[in-house]
N, C-alpha and C positions, 0 to 999 in steps of 0.2 A: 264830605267834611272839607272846610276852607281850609285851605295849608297856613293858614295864619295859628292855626289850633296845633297843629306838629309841632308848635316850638313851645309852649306855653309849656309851666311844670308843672309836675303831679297835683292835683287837686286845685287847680285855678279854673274861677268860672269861663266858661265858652261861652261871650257875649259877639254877637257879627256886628255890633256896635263900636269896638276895640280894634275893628278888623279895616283895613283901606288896600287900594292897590290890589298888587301881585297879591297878596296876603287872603284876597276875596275868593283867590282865582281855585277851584275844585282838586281836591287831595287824592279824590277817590273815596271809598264807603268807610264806614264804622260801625260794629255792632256796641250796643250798650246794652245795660240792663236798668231800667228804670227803676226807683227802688224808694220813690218819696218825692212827693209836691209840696206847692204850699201856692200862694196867690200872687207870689211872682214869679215863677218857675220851676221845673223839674230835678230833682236830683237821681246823679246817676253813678256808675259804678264804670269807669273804666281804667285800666292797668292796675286794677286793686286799688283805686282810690277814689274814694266818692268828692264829685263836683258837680257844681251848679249850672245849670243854663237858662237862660230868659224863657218864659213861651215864647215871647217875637222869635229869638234864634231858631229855638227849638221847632216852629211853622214853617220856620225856611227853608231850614235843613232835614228834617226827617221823611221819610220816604214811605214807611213804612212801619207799622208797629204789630206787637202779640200781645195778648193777652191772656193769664190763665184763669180760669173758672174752674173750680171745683166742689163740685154740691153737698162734696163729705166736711169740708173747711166751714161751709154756710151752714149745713144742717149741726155740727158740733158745736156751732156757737148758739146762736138764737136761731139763727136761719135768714138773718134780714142786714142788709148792711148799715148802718149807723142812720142815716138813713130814714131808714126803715124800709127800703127796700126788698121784696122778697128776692129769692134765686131765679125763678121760672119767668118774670117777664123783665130781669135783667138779661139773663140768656136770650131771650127771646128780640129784646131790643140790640144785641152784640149781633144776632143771626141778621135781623134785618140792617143792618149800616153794612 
């Protein structure tokens, strides 16, 4: 995370486009919780409060992400995600990346 983001307050988007200098320079890690997208970026949840970030930022800076699957979630709805994806060769494509 750019130490340019430490100062920013509750629920302001994290754009690296905002960001110059010292401000660029590495804070150390951050866990989030992704919790909703849309066509320009991720929203996320951190210190209890949901903000925005670019995909650009959000390619820069993330390192690593989780994902949860649950078959009992999929098969209680229809079983396909919107979609129309089934469960078994989403799983299957999450196995192979």
């Amino acid at each position: 995370m750019p130490q340019g983001f430490l100062s920013l307050g509750l629920g302001e988007t994290w754009d690296l486009d905002t960001l110059a200098g010292d401000a660029l320079k590495p804070a150390g890690g951050h866990a989030i919780a992704l919790v909703g997208y849309n066509p320009d970026g991720v929203f996320f949840n951190t210190w209890g409060a949901r903000t925005f970030m670019p995909w650009a930022t959000f390619s820069a800076i993330a390192d690593e992400a989780y994902g949860l699957l649950s078959r009992q979630n999929w098969l209680g709805v229809p079983g396909t995600a919107p979609t129309g994806e089934d469960f078994d060769p989403l799983l299957a494509e999450v196995r192979a990346a």
